[in-house]
C-alpha positions, -999 to +999 in steps of 0.1 A: -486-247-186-501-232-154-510-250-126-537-223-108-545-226-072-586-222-066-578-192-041-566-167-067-591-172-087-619-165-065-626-147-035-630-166+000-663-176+014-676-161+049-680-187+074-710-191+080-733-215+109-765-216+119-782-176+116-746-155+127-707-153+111-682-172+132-645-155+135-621-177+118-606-180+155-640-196+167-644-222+142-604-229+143-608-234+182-641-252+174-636-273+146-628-313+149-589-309+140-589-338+109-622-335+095-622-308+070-585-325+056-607-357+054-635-342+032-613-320+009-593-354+002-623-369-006-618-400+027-653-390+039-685-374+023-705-342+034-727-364+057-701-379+075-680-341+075-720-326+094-718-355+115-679-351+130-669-311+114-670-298+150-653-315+183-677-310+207-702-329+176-726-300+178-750-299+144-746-268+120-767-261+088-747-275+064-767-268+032-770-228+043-732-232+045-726-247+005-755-219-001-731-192+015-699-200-008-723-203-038-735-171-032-700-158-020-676-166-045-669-146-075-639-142-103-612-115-080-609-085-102-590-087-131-585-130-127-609-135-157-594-115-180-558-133-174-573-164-180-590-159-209-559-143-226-543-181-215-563-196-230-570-177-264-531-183-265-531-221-263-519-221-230-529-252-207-544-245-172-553-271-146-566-266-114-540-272-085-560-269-051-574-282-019-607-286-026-638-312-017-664-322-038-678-288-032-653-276-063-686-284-087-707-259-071-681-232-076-679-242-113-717-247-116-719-204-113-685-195-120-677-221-155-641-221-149-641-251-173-640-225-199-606-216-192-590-244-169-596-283-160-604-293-126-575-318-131-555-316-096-586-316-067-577-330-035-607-348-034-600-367-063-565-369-059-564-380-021-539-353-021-532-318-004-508-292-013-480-287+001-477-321+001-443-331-024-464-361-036-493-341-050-467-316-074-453-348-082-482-365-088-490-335-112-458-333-134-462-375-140-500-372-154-489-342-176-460-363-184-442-327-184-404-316-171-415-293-138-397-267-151-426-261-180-451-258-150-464-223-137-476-227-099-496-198-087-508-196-051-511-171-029-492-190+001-455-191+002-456-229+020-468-240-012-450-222-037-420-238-018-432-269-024-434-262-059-403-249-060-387-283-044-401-301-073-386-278-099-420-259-111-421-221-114-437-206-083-452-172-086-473-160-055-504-143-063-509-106-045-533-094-077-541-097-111-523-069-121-491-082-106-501-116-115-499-107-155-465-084-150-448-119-132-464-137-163-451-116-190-420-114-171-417-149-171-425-145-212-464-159-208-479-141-239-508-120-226-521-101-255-553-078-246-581-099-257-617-101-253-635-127-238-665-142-252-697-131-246-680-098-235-699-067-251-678-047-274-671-015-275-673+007-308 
């Protein structure tokens, strides 16, 4: 069983307000310092996160911003092909991540549904890693020992928690490190194709 965290399998959206790119230093110094926790955990809705998402309560465009990450995120290179190979093999995936109700826009272009459930979102949870409680929280749904759970992030302070719980922790640098920790770890990644792929005679 894997538990996947959204950031390894799709690149990060550019930050985007009103017509320029804000550095991630400007919108950390900017940003109201609870408000984005509050939305991804699902304790306020995208009005309320326009109304309160900066300090100083300045407005932003907040639909060209969900238009950004649609338009931004994509599968990282090689990520697909891994989790189509889990789940040819009868492997379960769940999503494991810190994510708002904004996870359904991601899976409106990208269909991870086809390979993983969105079972462990913060915003339906009330949850964020690396919170103990949310692993926990995990393993009792599954009704699984930890020890049959794969964790994959790409942040150590998570894997850590992970680890406390007594899941797997593998940290994510790329797929193709990703699949040598897998089969390592004796995950069953036989070269398959996914559907819909074109084959080649």
């Amino acid at each position: 069983m894997c538990l996947w965290s959204g950031a390894q399998v799709f690149d990060e959206m550019p930050v985007r307000f009103y017509s320029r790119l804000m550095s991630m230093k400007e919108l950390l110094e900017s940003k109201h310092p609870t408000a984005w926790s509050e939305f991804e955990k699902g304790l306020i809705d995208e009005n309320e996160l326009a109304k309160k998402f900066f300090s100083d309560g300045r407005s932003f465009d907040l639909e060209g911003l969900k238009e950004c990450m649609v338009r931004a995120y994509e599968y990282i290179d090689g990520v697909e092909d891994i989790l189509c190979c889990l789940k040819k093999n009868n492997y379960e995936i769940h999503a494991f991540t810190n994510y708002p109700v904004w996870y359904q826009l991601i899976e409106d272009k990208l269909k991870l549904s086809k390979y993983l459930s969105w079972t462990f979102c913060s915003c339906r949870t009330g949850k964020r890693k690396p919170s103990p409680d949310f692993y926990l929280q995990a393993v009792d749904h599954l009704n699984v020992d930890p020890a049959s759970c794969i964790f994959i992030d790409d942040r150590m302070v998570n894997i850590e928690a992970a680890l406390s719980v007594g899941m797997v922790g593998l940290q994510f640098k790329n797929a193709e490190a990703l699949r040598k920790d897998l089969c390592a770890l004796g995950v069953e990644l036989s070269p398959l194709v996914c559907e819909g792929e074109a084959h080649v005679q």
